[in-house]
C-alpha positions as CSV (number, residue, x, y, z in Angstrom):
1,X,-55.3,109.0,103.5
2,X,-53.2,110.1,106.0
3,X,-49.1,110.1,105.6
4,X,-47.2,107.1,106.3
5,X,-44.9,106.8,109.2
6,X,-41.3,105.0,108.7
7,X,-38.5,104.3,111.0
8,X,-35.6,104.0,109.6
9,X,-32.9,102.0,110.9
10,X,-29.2,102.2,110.8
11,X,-28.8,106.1,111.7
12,X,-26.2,108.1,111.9
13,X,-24.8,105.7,108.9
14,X,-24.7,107.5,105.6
15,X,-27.4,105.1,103.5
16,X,-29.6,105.4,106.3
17,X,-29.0,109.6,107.1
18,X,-30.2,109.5,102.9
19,X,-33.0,107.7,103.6
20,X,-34.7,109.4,106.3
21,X,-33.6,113.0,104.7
22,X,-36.1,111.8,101.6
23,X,-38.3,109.9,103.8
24,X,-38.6,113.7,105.5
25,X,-38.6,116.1,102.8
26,X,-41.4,113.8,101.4
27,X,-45.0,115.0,102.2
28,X,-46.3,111.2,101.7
29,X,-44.3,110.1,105.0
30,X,-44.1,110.8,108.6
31,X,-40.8,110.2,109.5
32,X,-40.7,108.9,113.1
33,X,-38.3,110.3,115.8
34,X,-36.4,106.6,116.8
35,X,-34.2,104.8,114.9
36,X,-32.3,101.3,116.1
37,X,-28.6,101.9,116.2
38,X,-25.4,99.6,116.7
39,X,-23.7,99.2,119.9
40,X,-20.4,101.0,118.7
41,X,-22.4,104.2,118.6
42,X,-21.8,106.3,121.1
43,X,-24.3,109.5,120.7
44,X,-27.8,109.5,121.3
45,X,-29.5,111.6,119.0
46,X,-28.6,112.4,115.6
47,X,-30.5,115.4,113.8
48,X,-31.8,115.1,110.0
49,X,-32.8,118.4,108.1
50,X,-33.2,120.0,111.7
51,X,-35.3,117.3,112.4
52,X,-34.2,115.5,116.3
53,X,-34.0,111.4,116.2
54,X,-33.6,109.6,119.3
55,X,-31.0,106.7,118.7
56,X,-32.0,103.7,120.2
57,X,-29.1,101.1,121.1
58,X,-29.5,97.2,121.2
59,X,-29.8,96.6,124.8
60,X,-32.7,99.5,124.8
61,X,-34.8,98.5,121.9
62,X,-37.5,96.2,123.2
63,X,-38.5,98.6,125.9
64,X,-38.5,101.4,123.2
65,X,-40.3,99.4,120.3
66,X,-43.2,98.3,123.1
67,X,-43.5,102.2,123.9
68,X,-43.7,102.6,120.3
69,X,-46.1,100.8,119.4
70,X,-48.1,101.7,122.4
71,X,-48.2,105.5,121.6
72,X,-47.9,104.9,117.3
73,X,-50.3,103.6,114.7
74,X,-48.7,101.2,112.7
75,X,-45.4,101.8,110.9
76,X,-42.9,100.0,108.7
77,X,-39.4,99.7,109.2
78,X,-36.4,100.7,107.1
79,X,-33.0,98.8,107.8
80,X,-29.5,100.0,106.7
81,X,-27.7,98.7,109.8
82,X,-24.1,96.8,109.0
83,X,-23.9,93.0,107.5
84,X,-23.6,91.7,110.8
85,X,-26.8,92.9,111.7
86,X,-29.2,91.3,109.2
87,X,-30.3,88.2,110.9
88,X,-30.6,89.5,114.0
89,X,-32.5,92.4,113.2
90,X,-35.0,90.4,110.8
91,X,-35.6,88.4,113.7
92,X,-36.6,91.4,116.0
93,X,-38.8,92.9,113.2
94,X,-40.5,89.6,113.1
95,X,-40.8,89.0,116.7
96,X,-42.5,92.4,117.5
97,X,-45.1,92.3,114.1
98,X,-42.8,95.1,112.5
99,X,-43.2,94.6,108.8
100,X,-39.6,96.0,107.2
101,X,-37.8,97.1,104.1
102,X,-34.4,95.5,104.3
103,X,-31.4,97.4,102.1
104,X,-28.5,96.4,104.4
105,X,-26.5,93.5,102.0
106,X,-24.9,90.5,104.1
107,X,-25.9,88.0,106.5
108,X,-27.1,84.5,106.1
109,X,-30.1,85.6,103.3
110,X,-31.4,82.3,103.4
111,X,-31.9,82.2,107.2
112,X,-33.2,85.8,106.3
113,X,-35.9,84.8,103.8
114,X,-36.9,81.5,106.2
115,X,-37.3,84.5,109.1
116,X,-39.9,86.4,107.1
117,X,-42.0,83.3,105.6
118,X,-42.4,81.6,109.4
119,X,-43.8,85.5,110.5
120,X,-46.9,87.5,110.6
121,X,-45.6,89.7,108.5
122,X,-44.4,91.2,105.2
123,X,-41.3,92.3,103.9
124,X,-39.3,94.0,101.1
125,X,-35.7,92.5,100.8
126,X,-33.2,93.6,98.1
127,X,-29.8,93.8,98.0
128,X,-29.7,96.8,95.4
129,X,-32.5,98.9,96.1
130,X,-31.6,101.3,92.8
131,X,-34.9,100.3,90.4
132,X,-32.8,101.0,87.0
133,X,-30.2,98.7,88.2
134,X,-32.2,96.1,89.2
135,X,-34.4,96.4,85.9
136,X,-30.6,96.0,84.0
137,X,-30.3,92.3,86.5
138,X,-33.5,91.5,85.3
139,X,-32.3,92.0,81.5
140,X,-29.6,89.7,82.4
141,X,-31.7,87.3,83.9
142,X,-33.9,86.9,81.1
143,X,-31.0,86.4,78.6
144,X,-29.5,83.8,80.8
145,X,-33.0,81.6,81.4
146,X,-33.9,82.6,77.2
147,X,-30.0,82.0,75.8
148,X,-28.5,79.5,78.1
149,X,-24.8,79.2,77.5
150,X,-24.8,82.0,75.3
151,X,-21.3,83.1,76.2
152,X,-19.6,79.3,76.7
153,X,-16.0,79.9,76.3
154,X,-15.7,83.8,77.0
155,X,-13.7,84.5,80.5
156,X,-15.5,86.9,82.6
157,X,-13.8,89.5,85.2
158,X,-16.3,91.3,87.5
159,X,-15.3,94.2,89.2
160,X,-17.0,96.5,92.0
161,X,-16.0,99.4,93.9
162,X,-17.7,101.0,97.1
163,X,-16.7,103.4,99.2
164,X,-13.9,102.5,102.2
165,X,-16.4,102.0,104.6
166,X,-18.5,98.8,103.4
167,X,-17.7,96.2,104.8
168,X,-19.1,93.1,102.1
169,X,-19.0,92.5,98.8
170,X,-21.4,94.2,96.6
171,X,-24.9,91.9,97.2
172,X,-25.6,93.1,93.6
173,X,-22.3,92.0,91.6
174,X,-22.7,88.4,93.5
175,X,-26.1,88.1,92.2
176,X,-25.2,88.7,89.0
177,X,-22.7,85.6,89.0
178,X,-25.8,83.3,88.5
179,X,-27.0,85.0,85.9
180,X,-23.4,84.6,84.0
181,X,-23.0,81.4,85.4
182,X,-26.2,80.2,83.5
183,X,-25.0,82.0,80.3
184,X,-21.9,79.8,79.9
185,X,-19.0,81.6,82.0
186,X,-17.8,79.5,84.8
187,X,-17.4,82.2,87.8
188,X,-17.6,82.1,91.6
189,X,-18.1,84.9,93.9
190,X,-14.9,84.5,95.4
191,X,-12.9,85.9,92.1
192,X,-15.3,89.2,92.1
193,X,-12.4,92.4,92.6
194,X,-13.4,94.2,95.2
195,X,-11.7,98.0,95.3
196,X,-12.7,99.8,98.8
197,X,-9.2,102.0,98.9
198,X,-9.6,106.0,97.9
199,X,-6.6,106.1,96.8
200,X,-6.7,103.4,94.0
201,X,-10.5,104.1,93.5
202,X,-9.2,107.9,92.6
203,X,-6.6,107.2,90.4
204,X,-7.1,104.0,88.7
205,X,-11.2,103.7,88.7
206,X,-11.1,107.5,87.9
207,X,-14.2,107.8,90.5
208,X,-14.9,111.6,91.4
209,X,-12.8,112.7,94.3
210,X,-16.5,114.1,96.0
211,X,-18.3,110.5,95.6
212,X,-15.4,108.5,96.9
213,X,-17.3,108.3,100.3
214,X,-20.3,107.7,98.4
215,X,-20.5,105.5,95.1
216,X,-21.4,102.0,93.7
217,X,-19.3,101.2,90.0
218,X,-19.7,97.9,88.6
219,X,-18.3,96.4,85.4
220,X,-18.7,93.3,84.0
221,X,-16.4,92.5,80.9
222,X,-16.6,89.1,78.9
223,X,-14.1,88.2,76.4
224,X,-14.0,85.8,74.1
225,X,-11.3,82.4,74.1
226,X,-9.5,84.1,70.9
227,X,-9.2,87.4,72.7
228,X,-11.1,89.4,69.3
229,X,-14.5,89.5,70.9
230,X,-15.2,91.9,74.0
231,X,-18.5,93.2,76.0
232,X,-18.5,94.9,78.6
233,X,-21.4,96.0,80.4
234,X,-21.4,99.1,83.0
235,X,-23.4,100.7,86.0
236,X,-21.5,103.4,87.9
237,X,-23.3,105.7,90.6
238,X,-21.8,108.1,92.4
239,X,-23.9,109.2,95.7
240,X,-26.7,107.8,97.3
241,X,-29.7,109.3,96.3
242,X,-31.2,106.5,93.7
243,X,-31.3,104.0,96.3
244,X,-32.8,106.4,98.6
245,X,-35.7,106.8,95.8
246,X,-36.1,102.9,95.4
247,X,-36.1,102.6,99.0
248,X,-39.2,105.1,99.5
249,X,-41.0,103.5,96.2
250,X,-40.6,100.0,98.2
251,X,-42.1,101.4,101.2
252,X,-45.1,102.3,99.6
253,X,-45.4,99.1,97.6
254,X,-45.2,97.3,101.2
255,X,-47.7,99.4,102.6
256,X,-50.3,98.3,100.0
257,X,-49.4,94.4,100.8
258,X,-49.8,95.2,104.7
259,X,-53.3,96.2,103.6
260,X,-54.1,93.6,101.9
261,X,-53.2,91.5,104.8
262,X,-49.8,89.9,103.4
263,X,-48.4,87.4,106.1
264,X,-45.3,86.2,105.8
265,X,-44.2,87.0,102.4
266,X,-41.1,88.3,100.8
267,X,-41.2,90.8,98.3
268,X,-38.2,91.6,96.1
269,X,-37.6,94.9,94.1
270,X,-38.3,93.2,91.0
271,X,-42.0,93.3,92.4
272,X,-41.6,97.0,93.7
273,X,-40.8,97.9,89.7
274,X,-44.1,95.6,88.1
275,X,-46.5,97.1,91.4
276,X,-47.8,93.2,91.3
């Protein structure tokens, strides 16, 4: 079998520089020379472990995907663009038979999923591609659906901190409101504290000075009416590299639905982790 080839979208942003650095150093893939790029960037190659990519901008990317796929055999997509991207980029994917593994958080996720399911093709979408994290979601998730109300009457305080230069609200803390929601603590995502200053993040959050361009912390702390009960239930990461890892374990997962002739489907990383 011979290796898979991935473009990965969203370059020279960090998520997306960790992502095609693995996707490289990775004898299962062939990591192609293009990646789609935002109109704010200005340069028109950007270089990964020596490695030259040509960075295609918005107004050049049909021409270049057609040339592609002229001169390529098939290949999936990788996209960690910015928020304001999503929906547009989905559609692209879609439009051109580009099956895709979305990471980027944001956009209208419905819209996003409705995209997919009218296409030709498949797709991984998650908004936390880190597998031990998401596993710890699904832990929640079955405790909300088996315990239902389970916490009723304990206040709960979410709070997330990424570095300076996201733009949204964690995709992952948000999806855990459900999941608390359906265990008794009324919560919307609107209250979720959201840290994206250094300065605070170093000295209050006591986050490493070398991640602070480079981390995901999340804490979730319930508390009971009375004040004597307390959980609290942490996930901190500093750097990038275990979404990088769930990324690549999700392109490979997609690769085995594109031969199986998935149309339209959306796969989540809940799927990636059971291989189902």
């Amino acid at each position: 079998m011979g290796k898979l080839k991935v473009m990965v979208n969203g370059l020279p942003g960090n998520m997306a520089g960790v992502v095609a650095r693995q996707i490289y150093s990775d004898d299962r893939f062939d990591l192609l020379p293009h990646s789609l790029t935002g109109p704010e960037i200005s340069a028109t190659e950007h270089t990964v472990e020596g490695f030259n990519i040509r960075l295609i901008d918005p107004d050049a990317r049909k021409a270049a995907i057609t040339e592609l796929k002229n001169s390529e055999s098939a290949f999936i997509s990788v996209d960690y663009t910015h928020p304001a991207a999503v929906n547009e980029n989905a559609q692209f994917y879609c439009n051109h038979s580009l099956p895709f593994v979305m990471g980027t958080t944001g956009g209208d996720r419905k819209l996003l999923e409705d995209t997919v399911a009218a296409s030709s093709i498949p797709a991984v979408i998650a908004p936390n591609m880190a597998k031990q994290i998401v596993g710890f979601q699904a832990m929640v998730e079955y405790a909300a659906e088996t315990f239902p109300g389970l916490f009723k009457g304990y206040s709960l305080q979410i709070r997330e901190s990424h570095q300076e230069g996201k733009a949204d609200t964690s995709g992952t803390a948000k999806a855990m409101v459900k999941y608390f929601n359906a265990l008794g603590t009324p919560f919307s995502t609107d209250e979720i504290v959201m840290e994206r200053d250094p300065a605070i993040q170093k000295a209050s959050w006591g986050i490493p000075e070398e991640y602070l361009a480079g981390h995901g912390w999340h804490t979730y702390t319930l508390v009971s009416d009375d004040k004597t009960v307390r959980f609290e239930f942490s996930h901190n990461v500093n750097g990038r590299e275990v979404y990088g890892k769930g990324t690549l374990d999700a392109v490979l997962y997609l690769s085995e639905k594109i031969s199986a002739g998935a149309e339209g489907k959306i796969y989540t990383m809940i799927d990636v982790l059971k291989g189902s």
